[in-house]
N, C-alpha and C positions, 0 to 999 in steps of 0.2 A: 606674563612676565617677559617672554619672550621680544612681544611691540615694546616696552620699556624697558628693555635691559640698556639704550644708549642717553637713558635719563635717569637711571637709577640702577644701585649697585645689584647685581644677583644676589648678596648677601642680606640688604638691608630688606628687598621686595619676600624672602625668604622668610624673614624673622617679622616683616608686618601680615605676612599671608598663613604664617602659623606651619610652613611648609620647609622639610627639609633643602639643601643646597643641593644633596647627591640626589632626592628625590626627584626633584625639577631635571638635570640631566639625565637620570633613566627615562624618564618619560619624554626629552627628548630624542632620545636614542631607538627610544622604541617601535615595533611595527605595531602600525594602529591594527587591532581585529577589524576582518570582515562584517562583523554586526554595524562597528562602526562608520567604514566605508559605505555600507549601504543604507544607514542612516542620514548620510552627505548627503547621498545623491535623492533620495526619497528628500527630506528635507529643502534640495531644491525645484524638486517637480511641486509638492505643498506648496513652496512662494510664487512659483509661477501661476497654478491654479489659484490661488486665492487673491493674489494681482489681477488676475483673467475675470474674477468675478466683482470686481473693485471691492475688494477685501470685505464679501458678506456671507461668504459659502462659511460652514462651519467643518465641523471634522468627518460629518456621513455624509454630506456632500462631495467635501476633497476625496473622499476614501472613494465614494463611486467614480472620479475623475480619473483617480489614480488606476482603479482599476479596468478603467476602459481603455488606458494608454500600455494596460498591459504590466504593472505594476503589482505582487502581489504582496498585499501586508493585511493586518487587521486594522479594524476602525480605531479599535484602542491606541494604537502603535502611531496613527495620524494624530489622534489629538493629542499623545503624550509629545508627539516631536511639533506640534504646534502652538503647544504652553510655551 
């Protein structure tokens, strides 16, 4: 909603998204969680590494990647942020 708000009204993007007007403003206003912030950044070590492999490592290979860079999550956590 945000990239389109100079193409299309907050209200009209609102009521095609099924989402309130005040809802989309709290969640502007809001502090992202730490979970989240560290899913950014994991998320861009995942595109690097599997750029690095021309895009054939799967998620137990990015996971040992990640973890050799010092990185620590679980396997599961790579391939959910890699769907």
């Amino acid at each position: 909603m945000k990239m389109q708000k100079n193409v299309w009204q907050i209200k009209e993007m609102a009521l095609a998204l099924e989402v309130t007007r005040s809802g989309y403003y709290k969640f502007l206003k809001a502090n992202l969680g730490s979970r989240f912030q560290e899913n950014e950044i994991l998320l861009a070590e995942i595109k690097k590494s599997h750029e690095a492999s021309r895009e054939t490592y799967g998620s137990p290979r990015i996971h040992k990647d990640l973890s050799l860079a010092g990185h620590g999550c679980s396997r599961k956590r790579v391939a959910r942020l890699m769907q």
